[in-house]
N, C-alpha and C positions, 0 to 999 in steps of 0.2 A: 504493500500500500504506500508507503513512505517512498519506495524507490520511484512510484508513478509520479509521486506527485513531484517530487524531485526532478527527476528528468523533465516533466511538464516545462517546469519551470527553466531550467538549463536551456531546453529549445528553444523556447521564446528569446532567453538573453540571447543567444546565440545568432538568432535570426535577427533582433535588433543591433548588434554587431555588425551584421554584415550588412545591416541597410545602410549604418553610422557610415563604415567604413568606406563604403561605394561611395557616399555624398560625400564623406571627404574627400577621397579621391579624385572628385571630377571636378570639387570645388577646389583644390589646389593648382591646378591645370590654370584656371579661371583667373584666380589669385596671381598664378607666375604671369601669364599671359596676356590678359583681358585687362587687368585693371590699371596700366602705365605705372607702377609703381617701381620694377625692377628695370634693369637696362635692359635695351632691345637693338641692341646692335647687328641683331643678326636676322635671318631669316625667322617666324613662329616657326613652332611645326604644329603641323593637322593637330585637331581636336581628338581625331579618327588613332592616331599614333600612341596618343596617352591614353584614352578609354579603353583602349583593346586589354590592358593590364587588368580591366574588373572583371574578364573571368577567370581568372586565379585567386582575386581577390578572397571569396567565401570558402573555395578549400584549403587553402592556404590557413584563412586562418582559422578553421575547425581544427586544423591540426594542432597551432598555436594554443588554441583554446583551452585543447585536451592536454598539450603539454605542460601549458603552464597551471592548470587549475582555475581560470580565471573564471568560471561560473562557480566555483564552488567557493561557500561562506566560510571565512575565516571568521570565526568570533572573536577571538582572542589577537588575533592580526590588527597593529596598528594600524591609524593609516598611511602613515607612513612606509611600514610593510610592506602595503597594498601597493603606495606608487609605486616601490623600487620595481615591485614584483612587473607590476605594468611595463614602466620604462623601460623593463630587458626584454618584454616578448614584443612589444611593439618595434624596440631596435631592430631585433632579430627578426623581426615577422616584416620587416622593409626589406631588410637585405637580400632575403631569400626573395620578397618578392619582385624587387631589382633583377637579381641573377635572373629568375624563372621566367620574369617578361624579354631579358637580353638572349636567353636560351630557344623561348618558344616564338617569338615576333624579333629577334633583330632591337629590342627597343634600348635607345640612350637618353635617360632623362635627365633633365636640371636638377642641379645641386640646389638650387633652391626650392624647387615644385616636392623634391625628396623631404629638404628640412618640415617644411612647412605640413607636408602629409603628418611628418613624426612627430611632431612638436601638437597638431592639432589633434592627431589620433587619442596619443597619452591624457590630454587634459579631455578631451570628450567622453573616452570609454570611463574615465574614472570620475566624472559628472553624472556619465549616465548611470553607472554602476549605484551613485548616492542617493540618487532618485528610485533606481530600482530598489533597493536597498528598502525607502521609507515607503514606498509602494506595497511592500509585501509586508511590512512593520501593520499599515495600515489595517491589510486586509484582515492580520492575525489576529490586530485588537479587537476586531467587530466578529474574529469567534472564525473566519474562514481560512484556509490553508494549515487548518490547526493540526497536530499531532495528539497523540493518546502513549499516553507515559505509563510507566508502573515504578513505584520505588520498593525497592527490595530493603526491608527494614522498619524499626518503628521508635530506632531511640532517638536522640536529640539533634544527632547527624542527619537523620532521615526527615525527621521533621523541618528542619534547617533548609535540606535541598526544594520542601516544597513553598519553603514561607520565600524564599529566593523566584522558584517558579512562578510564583502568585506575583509577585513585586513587580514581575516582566512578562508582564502579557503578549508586547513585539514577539517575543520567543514563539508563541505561538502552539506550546505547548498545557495539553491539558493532563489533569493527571488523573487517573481510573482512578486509582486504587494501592493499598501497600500492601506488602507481603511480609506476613511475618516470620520472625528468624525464634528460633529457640523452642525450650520446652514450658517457659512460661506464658499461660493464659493471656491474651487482650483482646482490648473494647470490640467492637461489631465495625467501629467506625473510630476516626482521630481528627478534631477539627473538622468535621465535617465529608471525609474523605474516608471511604471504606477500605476495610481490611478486607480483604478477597479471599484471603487462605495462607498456604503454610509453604513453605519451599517447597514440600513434595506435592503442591499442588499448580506449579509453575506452568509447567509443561503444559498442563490442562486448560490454565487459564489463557497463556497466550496463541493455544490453537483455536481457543472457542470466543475471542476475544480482536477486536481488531488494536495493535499496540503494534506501535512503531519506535518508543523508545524504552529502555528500562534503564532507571539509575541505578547502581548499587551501593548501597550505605557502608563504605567498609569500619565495621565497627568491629570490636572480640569474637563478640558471636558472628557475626557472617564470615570473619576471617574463618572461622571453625569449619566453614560450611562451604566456602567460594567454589571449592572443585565439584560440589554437587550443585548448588545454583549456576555454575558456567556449564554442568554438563545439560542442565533442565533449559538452559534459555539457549546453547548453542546453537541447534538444530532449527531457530527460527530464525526469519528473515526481519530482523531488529534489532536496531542497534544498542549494543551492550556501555554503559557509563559508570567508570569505577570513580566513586567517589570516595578520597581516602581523609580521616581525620588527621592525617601524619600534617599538612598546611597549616592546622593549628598552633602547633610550634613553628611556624616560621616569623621570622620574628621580623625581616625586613619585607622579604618576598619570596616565592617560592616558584621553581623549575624543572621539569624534569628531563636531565644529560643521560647523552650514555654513553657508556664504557667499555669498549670491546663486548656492544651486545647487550652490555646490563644497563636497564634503567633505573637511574640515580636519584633520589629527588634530593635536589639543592635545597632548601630550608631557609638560610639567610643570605640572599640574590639580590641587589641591586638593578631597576633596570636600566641604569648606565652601564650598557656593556655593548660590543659589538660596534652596530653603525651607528647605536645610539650615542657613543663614548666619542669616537669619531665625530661626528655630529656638532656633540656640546664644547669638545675642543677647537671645531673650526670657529664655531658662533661666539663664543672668547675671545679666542684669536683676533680676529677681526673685530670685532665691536671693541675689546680694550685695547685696541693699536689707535683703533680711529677715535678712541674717550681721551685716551693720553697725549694725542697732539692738538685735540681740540683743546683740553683742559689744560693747557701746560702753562700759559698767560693766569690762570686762577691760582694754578699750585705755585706759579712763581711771586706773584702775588700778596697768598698765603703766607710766603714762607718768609718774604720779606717785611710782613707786617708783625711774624712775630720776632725777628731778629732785632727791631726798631724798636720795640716795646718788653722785652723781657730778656735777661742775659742766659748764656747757652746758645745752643745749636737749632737751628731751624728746624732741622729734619732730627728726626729718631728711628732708633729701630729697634722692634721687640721680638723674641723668641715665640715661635705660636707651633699649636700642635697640628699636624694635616692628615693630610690623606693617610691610612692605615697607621698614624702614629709617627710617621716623615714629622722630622720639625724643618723648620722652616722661621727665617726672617722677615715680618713683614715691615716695612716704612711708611710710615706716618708722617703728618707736620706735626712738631710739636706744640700741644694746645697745652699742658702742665707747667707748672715752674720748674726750672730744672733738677735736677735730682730729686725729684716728686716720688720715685720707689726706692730712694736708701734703706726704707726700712721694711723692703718688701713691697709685692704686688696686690693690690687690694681689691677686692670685689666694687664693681660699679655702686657708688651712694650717690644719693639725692644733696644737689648744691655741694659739688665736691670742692674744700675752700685749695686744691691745688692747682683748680682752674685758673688758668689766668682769660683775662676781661675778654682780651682776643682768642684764646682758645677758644671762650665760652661762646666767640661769633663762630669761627671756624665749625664748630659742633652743629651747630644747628643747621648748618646747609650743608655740612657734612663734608668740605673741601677738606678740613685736615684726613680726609679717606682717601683723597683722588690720587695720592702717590703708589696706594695698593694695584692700579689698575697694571702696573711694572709686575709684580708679583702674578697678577693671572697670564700677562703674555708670558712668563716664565714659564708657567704651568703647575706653580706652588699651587693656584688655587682657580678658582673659577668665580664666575660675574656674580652668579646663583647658586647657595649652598649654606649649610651651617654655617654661622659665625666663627674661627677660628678661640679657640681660648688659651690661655696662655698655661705650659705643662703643668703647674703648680696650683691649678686649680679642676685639669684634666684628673690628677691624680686622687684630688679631694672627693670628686662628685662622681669617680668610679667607683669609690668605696662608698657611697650613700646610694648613688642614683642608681634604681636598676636600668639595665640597655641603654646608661647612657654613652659608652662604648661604640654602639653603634651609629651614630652621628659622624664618628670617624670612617664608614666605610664609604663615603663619596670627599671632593675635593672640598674645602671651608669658603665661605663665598664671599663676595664683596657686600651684597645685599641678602638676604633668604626672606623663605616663609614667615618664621616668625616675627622679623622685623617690621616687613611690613603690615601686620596682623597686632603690633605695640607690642611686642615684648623686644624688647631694646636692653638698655644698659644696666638699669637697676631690677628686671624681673627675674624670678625663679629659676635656676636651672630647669627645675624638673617642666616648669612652663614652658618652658621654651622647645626643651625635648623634644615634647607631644608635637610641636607645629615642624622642628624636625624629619624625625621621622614622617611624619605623615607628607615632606614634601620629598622626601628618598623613596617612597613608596610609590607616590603616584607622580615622578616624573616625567614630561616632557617635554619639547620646546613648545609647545603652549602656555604651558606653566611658567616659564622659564620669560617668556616675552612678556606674562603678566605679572609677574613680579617684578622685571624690571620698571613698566610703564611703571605701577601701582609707587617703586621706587621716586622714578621724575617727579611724580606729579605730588610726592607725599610723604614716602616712606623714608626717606633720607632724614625731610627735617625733624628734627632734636633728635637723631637717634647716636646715639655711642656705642663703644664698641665691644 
């Protein structure tokens, strides 16, 4: 049942594909051609030369399609994912379809009428894709293209998986009924959702039953049982969903690698990794190259107003803790009087009297920070991330704070969550934590660009460090 409806749907994307695709194709002709925009030095060539390519176009790219997965929903796939994923089959779904028209028609076409296919394909297919996407989101929530689930279980995991289903109707999932594990007795029904039977009643229920997915709740008890519930729901045509309580401890985020064959679950994962990690080092890269020579006129500035106004050094620099426990030097202007930690490094207080008048302007717009922006083109640290803290209070707030540890598994930022969110200079560690983690968890350059606005427009002023 779930296969039909499936495939239903694939055809249709797939046919919408290939009508996109044609219209691009003809409309980039037009585009090179028609519209005077490119140079035209030379002879056109026929309209008739470049259209003969669209019939290749639709088998071409069924194969592409099938290759690369692109009817099939990644849930879990950012979108980002999604575009790389694009970008490579549309590359490669020109080239071959270049070679296949110069192999079966003689055809030589513009370097431009090519870009412009590639460039318009990518953004179209993955436009049309968001639409199809909320299209079928739609139909789900009004109850049509639904599925019929079963969850195998009835402790708090099991319940858990359905109060999650209920949250997300888009899913499109309904749930029959649960199954129960063990030898002790339960209700007829749980929230409202029937008990069906017992594991040795599996088999029975999903021949006589239309179910197209089954969760399984892997708790003690069904661990007990897994190789009689996989052998009861094998032999049917639905898809099997092990749901493991082992995520519970994960404590940043959780993955699962494998290893020569064995699958691993990672437990505390960041998802800066990959092209994600890549990514936020370019977006650094550049934006603190291009902060530091805009802002170099402020920092000099800065630095000159506190030399005029208090004795000492302009600039400082302080020991801080980084990425996995790397220390690292960051540079500041000096806003304190000098030798302000002779007697030690002090937790941020309210109206600190070793401000001086000018720091206390510096502070507020946040310029005594701009010299850190050296520090992220280093790669000490990044734009976006935890606050950097200095060892000697790292050490203090490991031995209170639980997982505060884990704050160190991404690079210390210039700005983060919780700064802009007011936990700044004088708030709790453990308050600050929370916002944290919670922005190592759900990372990405979404996040990452609103934080920084949220920064410009806000987050900077009074904040210390």
């Amino acid at each position: 049942m779930l296969n039909k409806k499936v495939q239903f749907w694939r055809n249709v994307l797939f046919i919408l594909d290939g009508l996109l695709l044609s219209a691009i194709w003809a409309g980039a002709y037009e585009l090179r051609w028609s519209t005077g925009w490119f140079d035209m030095n030379f002879d056109v060539p026929l309209r008739a030369q470049y259209l003969q390519g669209l019939w290749l176009v639709a088998p071409l790219w069924f194969f592409f399609i099938t290759a690369f997965e692109l009817t099939r929903t990644r849930r879990q796939e950012s979108r980002l994912g999604e575009a790389l994923r694009m970008s490579r089959a549309v590359g490669l779904f020109t080239l071959v379809l270049v070679s296949a028209s110069w192999l079966v028609f003689k055809a030589n076409y513009s370097r431009i009428f090519l870009g412009a296919f590639f460039c318009t394909s990518t953004v179209s297919l993955l436009a049309q894709r968001v639409v199809f996407r909320e299209f079928i989101r739609h139909l789900r929530r009004r109850g049509l293209n639904a599925r019929s689930a079963l969850i195998v279980g009835t402790d708090g995991l099991a319940r858990s998986i359905k109060a999650k289903l209920f949250r997300h109707p888009e899913l499109g999932v309904e749930l029959a009924g649960y199954i129960s594990v063990g030898s002790e007795p339960v209700p007829d029904e749980l929230g409202g959702i029937p008990v069906l039977g017992g594991v040795g009643d599996l088999a029975t229920i999903l021949a006589t039953r239309p179910v197209d997915e089954v969760f399984i709740a892997q708790s003690r008890e069904v661990e007990a049982q897994l190789d009689l519930i996989l052998n009861e729901v094998g032999e049917e045509l639905v898809n099997i969903n092990l749901v493991s309580d082992l995520y519970k401890h994960s404590m940043l985020g959780g993955c699962v690698e494998d290893f020569e064959g064995m699958p691993i679950l990672a437990v505390n994962t960041s998802p800066m990794a990959g092209w994600g990690l890549v990514l936020k080092r370019t977006f650094d890269f550049v934006l603190a190259t291009l902060g530091l020579i805009f802002t170099l006129p402020l920092i000099g500035l800065g630095a000159l107003l506190v030399k005029l106004t208090s004795p000492g050094p302009a600039f400082y620099r302080q020991e801080r803790f980084g990425l996995d426990g790397r220390r690292f030097w960051i540079h500041k202007i000096r806003t304190m009087v000098h030798d302000a930690e002779k007697d030690g490094p002090v937790w941020g207080i309210t109206d600190d009297p070793r401000v001086t008048k000018v720091g206390r302007i510096l502070r507020m717009v946040s310029i005594d920070e701009l010299p850190q922006l050296w520090n992220v083109i280093r790669g000490d640290m990044s734009l976006v991330g935890p606050r950097p803290a200095q060892p000697v209070f790292v050490q203090r707030f490991k031995e209170s704070i639980p997982k505060y540890m884990l704050r160190h598994r991404v690079k210390p930022g210039l700005t983060g969550w919780a700064q802009v969110n007011g936990q700044r200079g004088m708030s709790p560690a453990d308050e600050r934590l929370a916002f944290d983690l919670y922005y190592i968890r759900n990372w990405s350059v979404a996040l990452d660009c609103r934080i920084i606005w949220r920064t410009v427009w806000g987050g900077f002023l009074n904040r210390t460090g």
